[in-house]
PATI-100720 format. One line per 4 residues: number of its first residue (from 1); their letters; for each residue x, y, z of C-alpha. Coordinates in nm, 2 decimals, decimal comma. Layout:
N
NUM) A) X:Y:Z ~ ... $
//
This chain:
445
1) XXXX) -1,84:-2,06:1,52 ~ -2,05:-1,81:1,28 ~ -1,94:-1,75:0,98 ~ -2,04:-1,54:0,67 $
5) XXXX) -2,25:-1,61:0,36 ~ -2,26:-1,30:0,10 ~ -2,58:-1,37:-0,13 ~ -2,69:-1,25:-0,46 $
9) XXXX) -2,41:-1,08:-0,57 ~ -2,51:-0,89:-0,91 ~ -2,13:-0,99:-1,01 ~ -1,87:-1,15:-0,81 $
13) XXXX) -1,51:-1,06:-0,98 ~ -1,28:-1,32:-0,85 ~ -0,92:-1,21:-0,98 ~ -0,88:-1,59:-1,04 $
17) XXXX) -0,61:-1,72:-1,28 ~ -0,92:-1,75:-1,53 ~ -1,03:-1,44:-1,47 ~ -1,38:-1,60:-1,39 $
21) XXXX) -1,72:-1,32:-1,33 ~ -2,01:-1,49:-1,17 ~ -2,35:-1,34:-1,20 ~ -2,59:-1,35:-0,89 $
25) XXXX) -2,32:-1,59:-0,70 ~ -2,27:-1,61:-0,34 ~ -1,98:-1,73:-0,10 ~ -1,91:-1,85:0,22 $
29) XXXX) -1,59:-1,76:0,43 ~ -1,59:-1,95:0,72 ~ -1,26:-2,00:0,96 ~ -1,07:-1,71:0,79 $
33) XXXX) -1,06:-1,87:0,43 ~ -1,32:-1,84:0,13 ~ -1,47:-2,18:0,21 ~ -1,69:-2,20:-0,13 $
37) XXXX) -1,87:-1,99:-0,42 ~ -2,19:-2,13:-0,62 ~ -2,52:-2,03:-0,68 ~ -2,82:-2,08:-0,37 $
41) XXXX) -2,58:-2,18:-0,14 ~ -2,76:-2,31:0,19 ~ -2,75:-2,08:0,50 ~ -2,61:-2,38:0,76 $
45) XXXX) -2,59:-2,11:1,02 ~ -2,43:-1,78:0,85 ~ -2,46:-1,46:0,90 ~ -2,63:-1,36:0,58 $
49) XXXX) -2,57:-1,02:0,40 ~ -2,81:-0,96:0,07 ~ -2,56:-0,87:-0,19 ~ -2,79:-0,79:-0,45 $
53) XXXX) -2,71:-0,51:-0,65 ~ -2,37:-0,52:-0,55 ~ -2,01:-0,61:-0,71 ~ -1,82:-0,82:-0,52 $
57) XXXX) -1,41:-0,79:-0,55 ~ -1,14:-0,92:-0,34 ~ -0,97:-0,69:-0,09 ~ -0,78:-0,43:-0,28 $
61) XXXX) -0,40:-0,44:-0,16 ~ -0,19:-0,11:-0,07 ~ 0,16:-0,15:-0,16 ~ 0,30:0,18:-0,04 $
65) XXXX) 0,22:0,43:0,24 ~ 0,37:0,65:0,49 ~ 0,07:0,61:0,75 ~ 0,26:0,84:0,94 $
69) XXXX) 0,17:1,14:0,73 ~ -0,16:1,10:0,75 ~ -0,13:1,44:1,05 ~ -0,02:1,64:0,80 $
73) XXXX) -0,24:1,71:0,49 ~ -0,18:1,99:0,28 ~ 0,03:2,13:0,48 ~ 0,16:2,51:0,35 $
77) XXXX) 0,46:2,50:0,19 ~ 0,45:2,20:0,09 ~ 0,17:2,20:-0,12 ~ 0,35:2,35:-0,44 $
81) XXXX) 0,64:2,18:-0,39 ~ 0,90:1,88:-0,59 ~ 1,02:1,57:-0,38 ~ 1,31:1,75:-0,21 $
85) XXXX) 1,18:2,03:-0,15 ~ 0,83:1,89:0,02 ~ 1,06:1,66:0,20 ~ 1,27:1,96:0,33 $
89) XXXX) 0,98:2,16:0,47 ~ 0,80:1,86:0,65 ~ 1,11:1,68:0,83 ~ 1,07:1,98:1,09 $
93) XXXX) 0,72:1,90:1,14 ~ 0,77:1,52:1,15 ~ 1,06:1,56:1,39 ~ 0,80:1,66:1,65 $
97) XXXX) 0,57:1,36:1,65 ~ 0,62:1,11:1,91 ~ 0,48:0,75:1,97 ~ 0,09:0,87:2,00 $
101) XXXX) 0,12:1,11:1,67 ~ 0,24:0,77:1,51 ~ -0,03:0,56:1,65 ~ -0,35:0,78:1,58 $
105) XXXX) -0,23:0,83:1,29 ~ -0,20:0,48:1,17 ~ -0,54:0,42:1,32 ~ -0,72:0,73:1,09 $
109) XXXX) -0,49:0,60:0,76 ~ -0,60:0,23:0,78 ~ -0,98:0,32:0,85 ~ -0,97:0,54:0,53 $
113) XXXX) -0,80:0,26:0,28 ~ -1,05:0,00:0,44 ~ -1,35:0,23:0,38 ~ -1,17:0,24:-0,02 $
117) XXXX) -1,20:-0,11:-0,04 ~ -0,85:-0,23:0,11 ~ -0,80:-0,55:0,33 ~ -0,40:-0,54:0,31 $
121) XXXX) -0,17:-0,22:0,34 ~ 0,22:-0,25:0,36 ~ 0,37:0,09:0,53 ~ 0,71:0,28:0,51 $
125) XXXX) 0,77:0,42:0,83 ~ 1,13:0,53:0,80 ~ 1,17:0,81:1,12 ~ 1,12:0,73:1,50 $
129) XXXX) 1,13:1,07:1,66 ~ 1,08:1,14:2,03 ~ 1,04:0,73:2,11 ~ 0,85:0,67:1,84 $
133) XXXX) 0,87:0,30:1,73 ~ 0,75:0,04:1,48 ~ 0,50:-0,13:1,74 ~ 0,31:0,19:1,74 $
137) XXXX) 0,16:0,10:1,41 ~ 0,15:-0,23:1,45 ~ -0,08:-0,19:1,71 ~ -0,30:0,05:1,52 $
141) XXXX) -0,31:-0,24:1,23 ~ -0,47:-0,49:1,52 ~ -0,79:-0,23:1,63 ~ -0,87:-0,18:1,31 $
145) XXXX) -0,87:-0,55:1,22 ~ -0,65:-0,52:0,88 ~ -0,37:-0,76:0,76 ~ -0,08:-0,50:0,79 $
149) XXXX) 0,29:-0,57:0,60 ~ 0,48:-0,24:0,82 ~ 0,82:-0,24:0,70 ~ 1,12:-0,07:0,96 $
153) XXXX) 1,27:0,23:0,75 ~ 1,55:0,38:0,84 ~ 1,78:0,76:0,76 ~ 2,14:0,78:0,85 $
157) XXXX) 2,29:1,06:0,65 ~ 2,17:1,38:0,77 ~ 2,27:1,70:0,61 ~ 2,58:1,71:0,75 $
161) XXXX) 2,74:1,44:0,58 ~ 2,58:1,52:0,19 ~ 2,18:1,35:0,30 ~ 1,84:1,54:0,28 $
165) XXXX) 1,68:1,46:0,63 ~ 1,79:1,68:0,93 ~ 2,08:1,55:1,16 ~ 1,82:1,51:1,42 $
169) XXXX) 1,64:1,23:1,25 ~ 1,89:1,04:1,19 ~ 1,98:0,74:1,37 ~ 2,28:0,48:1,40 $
173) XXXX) 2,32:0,22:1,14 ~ 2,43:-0,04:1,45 ~ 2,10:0,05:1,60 ~ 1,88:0,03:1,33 $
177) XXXX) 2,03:-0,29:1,21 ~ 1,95:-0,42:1,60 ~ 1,59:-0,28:1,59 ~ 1,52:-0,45:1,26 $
181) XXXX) 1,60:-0,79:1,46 ~ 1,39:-0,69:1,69 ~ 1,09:-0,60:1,54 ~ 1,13:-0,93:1,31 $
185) XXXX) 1,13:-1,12:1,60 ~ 0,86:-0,98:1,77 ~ 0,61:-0,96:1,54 ~ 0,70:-1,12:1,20 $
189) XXXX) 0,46:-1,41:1,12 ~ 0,57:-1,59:0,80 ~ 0,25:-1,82:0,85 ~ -0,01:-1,88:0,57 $
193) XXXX) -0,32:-1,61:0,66 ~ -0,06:-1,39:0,84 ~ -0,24:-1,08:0,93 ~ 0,15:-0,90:1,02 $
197) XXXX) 0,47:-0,95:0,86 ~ 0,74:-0,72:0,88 ~ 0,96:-0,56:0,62 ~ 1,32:-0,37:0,57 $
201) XXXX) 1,29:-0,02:0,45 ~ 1,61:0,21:0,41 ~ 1,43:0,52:0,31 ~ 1,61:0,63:-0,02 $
205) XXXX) 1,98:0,62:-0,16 ~ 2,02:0,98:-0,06 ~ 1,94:0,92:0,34 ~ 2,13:0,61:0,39 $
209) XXXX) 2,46:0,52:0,37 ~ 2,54:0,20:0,08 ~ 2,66:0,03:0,37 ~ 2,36:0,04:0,56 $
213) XXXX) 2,17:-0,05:0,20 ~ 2,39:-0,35:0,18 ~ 2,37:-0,47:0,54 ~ 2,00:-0,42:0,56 $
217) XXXX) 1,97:-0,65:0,20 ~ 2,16:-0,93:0,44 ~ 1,97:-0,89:0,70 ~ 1,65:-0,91:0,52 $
221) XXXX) 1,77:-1,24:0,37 ~ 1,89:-1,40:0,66 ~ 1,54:-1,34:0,84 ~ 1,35:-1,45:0,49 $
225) XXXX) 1,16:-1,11:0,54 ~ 1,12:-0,88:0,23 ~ 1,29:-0,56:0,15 ~ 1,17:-0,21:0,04 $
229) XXXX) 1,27:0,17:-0,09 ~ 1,18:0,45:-0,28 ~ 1,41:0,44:-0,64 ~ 1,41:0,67:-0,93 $
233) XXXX) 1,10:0,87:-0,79 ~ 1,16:1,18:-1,01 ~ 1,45:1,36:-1,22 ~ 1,62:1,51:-0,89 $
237) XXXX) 1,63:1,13:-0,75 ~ 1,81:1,01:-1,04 ~ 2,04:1,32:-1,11 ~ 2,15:1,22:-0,74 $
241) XXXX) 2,25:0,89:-0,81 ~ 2,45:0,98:-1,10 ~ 2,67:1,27:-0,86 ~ 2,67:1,04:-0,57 $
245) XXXX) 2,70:0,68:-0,71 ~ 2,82:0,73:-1,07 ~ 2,52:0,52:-1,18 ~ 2,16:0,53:-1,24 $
249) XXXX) 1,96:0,42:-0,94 ~ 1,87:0,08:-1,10 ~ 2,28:-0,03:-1,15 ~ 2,26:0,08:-0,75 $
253) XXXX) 2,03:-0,13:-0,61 ~ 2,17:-0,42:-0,80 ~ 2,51:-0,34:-0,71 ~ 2,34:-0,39:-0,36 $
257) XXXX) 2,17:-0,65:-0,34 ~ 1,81:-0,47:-0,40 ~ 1,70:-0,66:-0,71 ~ 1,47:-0,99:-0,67 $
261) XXXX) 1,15:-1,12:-0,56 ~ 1,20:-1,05:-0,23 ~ 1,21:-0,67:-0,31 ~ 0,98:-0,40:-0,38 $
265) XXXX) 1,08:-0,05:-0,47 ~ 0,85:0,24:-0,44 ~ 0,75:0,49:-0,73 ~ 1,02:0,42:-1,01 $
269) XXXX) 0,91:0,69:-1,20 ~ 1,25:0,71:-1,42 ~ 1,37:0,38:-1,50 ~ 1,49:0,36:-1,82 $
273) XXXX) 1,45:0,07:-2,10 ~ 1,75:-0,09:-1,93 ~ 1,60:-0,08:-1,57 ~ 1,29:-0,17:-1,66 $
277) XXXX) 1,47:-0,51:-1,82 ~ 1,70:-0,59:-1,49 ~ 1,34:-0,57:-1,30 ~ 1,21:-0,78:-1,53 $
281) XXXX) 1,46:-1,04:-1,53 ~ 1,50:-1,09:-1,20 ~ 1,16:-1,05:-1,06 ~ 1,19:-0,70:-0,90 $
285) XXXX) 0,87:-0,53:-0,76 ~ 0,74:-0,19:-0,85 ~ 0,52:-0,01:-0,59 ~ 0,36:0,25:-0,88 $
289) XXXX) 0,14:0,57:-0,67 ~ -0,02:0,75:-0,95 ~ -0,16:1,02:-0,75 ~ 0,11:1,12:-0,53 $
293) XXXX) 0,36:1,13:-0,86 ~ 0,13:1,38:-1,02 ~ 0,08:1,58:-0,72 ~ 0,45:1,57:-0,67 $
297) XXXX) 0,51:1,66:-1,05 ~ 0,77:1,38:-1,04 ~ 0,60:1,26:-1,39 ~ 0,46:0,93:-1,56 $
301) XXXX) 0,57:0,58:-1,47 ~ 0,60:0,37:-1,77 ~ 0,39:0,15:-1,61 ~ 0,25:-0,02:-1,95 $
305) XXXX) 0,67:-0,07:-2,06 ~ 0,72:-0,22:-1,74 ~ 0,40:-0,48:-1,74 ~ 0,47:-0,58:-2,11 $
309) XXXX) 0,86:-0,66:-2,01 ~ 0,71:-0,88:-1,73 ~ 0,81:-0,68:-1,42 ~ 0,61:-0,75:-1,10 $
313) XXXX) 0,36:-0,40:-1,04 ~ 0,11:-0,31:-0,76 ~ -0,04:0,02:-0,66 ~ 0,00:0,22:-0,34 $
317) XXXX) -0,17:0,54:-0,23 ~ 0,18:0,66:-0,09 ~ 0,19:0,91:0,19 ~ -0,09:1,15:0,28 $
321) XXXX) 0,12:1,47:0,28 ~ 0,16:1,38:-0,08 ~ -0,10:1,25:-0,22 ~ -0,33:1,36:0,01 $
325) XXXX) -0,60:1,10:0,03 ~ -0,61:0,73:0,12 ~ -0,83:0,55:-0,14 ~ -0,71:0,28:-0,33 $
329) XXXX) -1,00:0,21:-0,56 ~ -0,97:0,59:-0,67 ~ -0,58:0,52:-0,70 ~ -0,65:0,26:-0,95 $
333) XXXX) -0,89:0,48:-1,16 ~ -0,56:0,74:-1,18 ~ -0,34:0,51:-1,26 ~ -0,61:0,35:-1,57 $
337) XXXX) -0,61:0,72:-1,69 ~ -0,24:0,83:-1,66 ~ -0,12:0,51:-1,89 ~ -0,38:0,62:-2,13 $
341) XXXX) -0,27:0,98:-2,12 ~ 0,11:0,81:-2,21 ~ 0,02:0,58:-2,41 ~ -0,34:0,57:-2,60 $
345) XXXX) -0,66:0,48:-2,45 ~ -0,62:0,07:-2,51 ~ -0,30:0,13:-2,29 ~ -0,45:0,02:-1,96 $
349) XXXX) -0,83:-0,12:-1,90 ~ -1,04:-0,11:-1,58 ~ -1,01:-0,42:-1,51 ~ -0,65:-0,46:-1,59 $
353) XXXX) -0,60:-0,15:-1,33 ~ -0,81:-0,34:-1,06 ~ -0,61:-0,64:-1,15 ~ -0,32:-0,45:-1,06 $
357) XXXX) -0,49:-0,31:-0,70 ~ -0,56:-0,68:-0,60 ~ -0,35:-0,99:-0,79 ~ -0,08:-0,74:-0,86 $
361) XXXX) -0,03:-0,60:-0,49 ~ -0,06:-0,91:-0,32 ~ 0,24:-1,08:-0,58 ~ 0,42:-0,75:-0,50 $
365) XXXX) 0,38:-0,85:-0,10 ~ 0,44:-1,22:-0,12 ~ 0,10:-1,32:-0,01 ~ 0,00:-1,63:-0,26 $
369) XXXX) -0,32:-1,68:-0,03 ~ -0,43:-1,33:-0,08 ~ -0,55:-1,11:-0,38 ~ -0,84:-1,32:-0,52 $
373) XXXX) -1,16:-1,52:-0,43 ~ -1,14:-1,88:-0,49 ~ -1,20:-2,17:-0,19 ~ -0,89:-2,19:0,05 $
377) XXXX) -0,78:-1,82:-0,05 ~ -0,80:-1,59:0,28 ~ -1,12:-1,42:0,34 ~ -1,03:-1,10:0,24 $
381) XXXX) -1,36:-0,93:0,01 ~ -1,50:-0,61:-0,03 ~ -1,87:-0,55:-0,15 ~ -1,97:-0,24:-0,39 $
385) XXXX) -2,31:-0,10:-0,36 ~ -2,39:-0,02:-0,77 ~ -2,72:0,11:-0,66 ~ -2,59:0,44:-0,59 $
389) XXXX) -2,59:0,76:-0,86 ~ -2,17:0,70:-0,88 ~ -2,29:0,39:-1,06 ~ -2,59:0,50:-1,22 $
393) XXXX) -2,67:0,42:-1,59 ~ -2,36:0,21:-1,56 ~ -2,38:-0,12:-1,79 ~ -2,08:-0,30:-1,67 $
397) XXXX) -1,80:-0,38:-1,35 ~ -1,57:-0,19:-1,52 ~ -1,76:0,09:-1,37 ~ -1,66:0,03:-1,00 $
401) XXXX) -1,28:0,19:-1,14 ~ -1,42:0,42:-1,41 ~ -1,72:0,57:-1,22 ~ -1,72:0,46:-0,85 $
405) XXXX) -1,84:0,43:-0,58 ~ -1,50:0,53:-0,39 ~ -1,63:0,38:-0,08 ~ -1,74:0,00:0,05 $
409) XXXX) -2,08:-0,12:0,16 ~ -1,92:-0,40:0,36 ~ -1,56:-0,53:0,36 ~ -1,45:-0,83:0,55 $
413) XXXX) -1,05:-0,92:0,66 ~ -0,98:-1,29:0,74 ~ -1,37:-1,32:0,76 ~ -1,45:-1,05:0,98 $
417) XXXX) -1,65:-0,79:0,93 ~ -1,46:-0,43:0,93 ~ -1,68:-0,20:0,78 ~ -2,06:-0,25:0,75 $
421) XXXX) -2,32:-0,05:0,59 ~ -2,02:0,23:0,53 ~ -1,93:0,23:0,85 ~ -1,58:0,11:1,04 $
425) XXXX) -1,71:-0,14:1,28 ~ -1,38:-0,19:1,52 ~ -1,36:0,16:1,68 ~ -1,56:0,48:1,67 $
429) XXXX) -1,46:0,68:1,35 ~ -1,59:1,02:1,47 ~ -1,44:1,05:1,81 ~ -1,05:0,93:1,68 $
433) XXXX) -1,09:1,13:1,39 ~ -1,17:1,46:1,64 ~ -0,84:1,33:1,84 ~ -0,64:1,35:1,52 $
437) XXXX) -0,76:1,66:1,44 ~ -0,68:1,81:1,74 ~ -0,29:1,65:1,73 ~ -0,27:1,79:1,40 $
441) XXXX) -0,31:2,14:1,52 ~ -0,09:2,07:1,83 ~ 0,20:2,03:1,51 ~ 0,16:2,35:1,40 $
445) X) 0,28:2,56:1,71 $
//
C-alpha cells in the first residue's frame, strides 16, 4: 500500500504534550496513523512531497458549524441584525431547503474549512425541512474525505407555544428522540480513527422543550455518544433563561443533565464567574466562534477566564449566515486578537490560539488520537507554504496565525491526500460551487 513521506519541513509544530518544534523534520503516515517523525527519513516506497519552506501543523479541528447555512451568505436583512432577529428572518428561507440544499451545501462548507487547514469538523444541523435528514451531510463528509462529528439537532417549540423558530419547523419530541436512535445506529462509529461519530444537538433552551433537553441528555448517555447546544450566546439568550427558567442558562443545563465531559456547548458568550467555575469543575466544553459573535454583536467570550479556571475550549467557525466565511486558521487569528482587545496583549499568543484550533478542538470532540503529530496519532496534517508574500519577512511560526496564509498547500485526513497544491482533490471545486450558486438563487424566489 503507498503511503506518504512529507520531507524538509522548515518547522514541523506537533501540538505534542511537550510542545516539541522540529526544524527541517519529515514524517511518514502510512496505514491512516503518523507512523514516524525524524530527520532523512528513507523513502521505502512513499509518495514524497518537498516540504521545504513550509510549516507543518496538525489538522485544525472545527468544533461548531451549521454547514447548512453555507446557501445563505449575507443574506439582506440579516446582515445588521442580533441573534433573534437574524434567526427570525432566515427560518423562512431555511424552511425551503430540502435534502439536496442540505447536501450541496455540506459538500461546499467542508471543501472551504479543508482548504483553511481543517481535517475534523463537528456540525449542528438542527432543522430537516421538506425530507431533509441527517444522512444528507453525512454523505457529503464521505466525498470530500474529512472526519465528520454531525450531531442530530432538534426544535420543538415553535412560536405558538412561547419558542423562536416557526411552527413549521418544528418537529415531535417522540420523533426526534426515535431519529436520534437511528442515526446512532447507523452511522455512529466509536472506533479509534473514526472518520464519523454522531452527536445530540437540541438547538437552544428557547426552541426545545426541558423535557426534550432532559430526555435527549439520557439518550446521549445510554448510546455513549456526546451532546451539544448553543448556551448563553448573547444578553437576549440569557435574559430568556432568567423569564423562562428562573435561572441563568448555566444552573439550566446542569439542572439537565448538560454539564460533563461528554458535553459541548456552543458560544457561551455570558457565563458569568460562577458558570465559568461549574464548567470547570466538571469538565464541560466550550465551542468559542469569535467571528460569528462579533458579527452577531453578541460580545466577548471570556475565553482567557474560562482557560485559567481549567475549562475544556476549542474554536468553531459557526454557521456561514453568521459568520460568513469558513476558515479556521483565520478563526484562530480572531480569537488571538479579541482576548487581547479584553484583556491586554499577553492575554492570548499565536500559538496558544493554534493550540486551541487543534489540541483544544479535538479534547472538546473526544478524539484522544487526533489533534497532534506524534507516531500512532491519526494522520490528520496540514502543510503551510511560508514562501508566499502573507508570510513574507516573517521570522517565526507564529506567523501562520498572525499573518497567514489562510489557505493549505497540502492537507492530508487519515493519510490521504485532500487538497494538493491548493486544490480539493476528491471532487471538482468549480463545477459544485456553480451548482450551489445556482440553488442559492432558486432560495430567493
Amino acid at each position: 500500500m503507498s503511503h506518504h513521506l512529507i520531507r524538509w519541513a522548515e518547522l514541523l509544530v506537533t501540538m505534542d504534550d511537550a510542545d516539541t518544534e522540529l526544524a527541517g523534520a519529515d514524517i511518514r503516515l502510512r496505514d491512516g496513523t503518523v507512523a514516524e517523525i525524524g530527520h532523512d527519513l528513507p523513502a521505502d516506497g512513499a509518495e514524497i512531497h518537498d516540504a521545504t519552506g513550509c510549516l507543518v501543523t496538525p489538522g485544525l479541528v472545527n468544533t461548531h458549524h451549521h454547514l447548512f447555512q453555507t446557501l445563505t451568505r449575507a443574506v439582506p436583512g440579516a446582515q445588521d441584525a442580533a441573534l433573534f432577529g437574524w434567526l427570525q428572518t432566515l427560518y423562512p428561507i431555511w424552511a425551503r431547503m430540502g435534502p439536496e440544499h442540505m447536501r450541496v451545501s455540506a459538500t461546499i462548507g467542508l471543501a472551504e474549512l479543508a482548504l483553511s487547514g481543517c481535517t475534523l469538523s463537528s456540525d449542528h444541523l438542527y432543522l430537516f425541512p421538506n425530507g431533509a435528514r441527517l444522512d444528507d451531510t453525512i454523505d457529503a463528509a464521505r466525498e470530500i474525505g474529512l472526519r465528520f462529528h454531525p450531531t442530530r439537532g432538534a426544535m420543538s417549540i415553535g412560536v405558538s407555544q412561547g419558542g423562536l423558530p416557526p411552527d413549521s419547523l418544528v418537529e415531535d419530541e417522540a420523533a426526534i428522540l426515535d431519529d436520534c436512535i437511528r442515526v446512532i445506529d447507523t452511522h455512529h462509529d466509536p472506533a479509534p480513527g473514526a472518520m464519523v461519530r454522531v452527536g445530540v444537538a437540541p438547538c437552544s433552551p428557547f426552541s426545545v422543550s426541558r423535557e426534550l433537553m432532559r430526555d435527549a441528555a439520557l439518550l446521549a448517555r445510554d448510546k455513549g455518544v456526546r451532546l451539544h447546544t448553543h448556551l448563553a450566546e448573547n444578553d437576549e439568550d440569557v435574559a430568556y433563561s432568567l423569564a423562562q427558567f428562573g435561572c441563568r442558562p448555566g444552573q439550566y443545563a446542569q439542572d439537565l443533565g448538560w454539564t460533563g465531559d461528554d458535553v459541548w456547548h456552543a458560544h457561551c458568550v455570558k457565563l458569568d464567574a460562577d458558570e465559568i467555575d461549574l464548567f470547570a469543575r466538571t469538565r464541560t466544553g466550550v465551542a468559542h466562534c469569535p467571528c460569528s459573535n462579533c458579527r452577531l454583536g453578541s460580545g466577548i467570550a471570556p475565553v482567557r477566564a474560562m482557560l485559567d479556571a481549567g475549562v475544556p475550549v476549542g474554536l468553531g467557525v459557526d454557521g456561514s449566515a453568521s459568520n460568513d466565511a469558513g476558515n479556521l486558521v483565520a478563526e484562530a487569528r480572531q480569537a488571538m486578537l479579541l482576548q487581547r482587545v479584553a484583556s491586554g496583549p499577553d492575554a492570548m499568543s499565536a500559538r496558544a490560539a493554534l493550540r486551541l484550533a487543534t489540541r483544544g478542538g479535538a479534547a472538546l470532540l473526544g478524539r484522544d488520537d487526533c489533534g497532534q503529530l506524534a507516531p500512532g496519532f491519526r494522520a490528520d496534517l496540514a502543510v503551510w507554504d511560508m514562501r508566499g508574500v502573507e508570510a513574507a519577512g516573517s521570522w517565526d511560526a507564529a506567523a501562520l496565525v498572525l499573518a497567514g496564509p489562510t489557505r493549505v498547500r497540502h492537507l492530508f485526513v487519515e493519510g490521504n491526500q485532500i487538497v494538493r497544491d491548493g486544490n480539493i482533490t476528491t471532487l471538482d471545486l468549480g463545477a459544485a460551487s456553480r451548482n450551489q450558486r445556482r440553488m442559492a438563487i432558486s432560495l430567493t424566489n
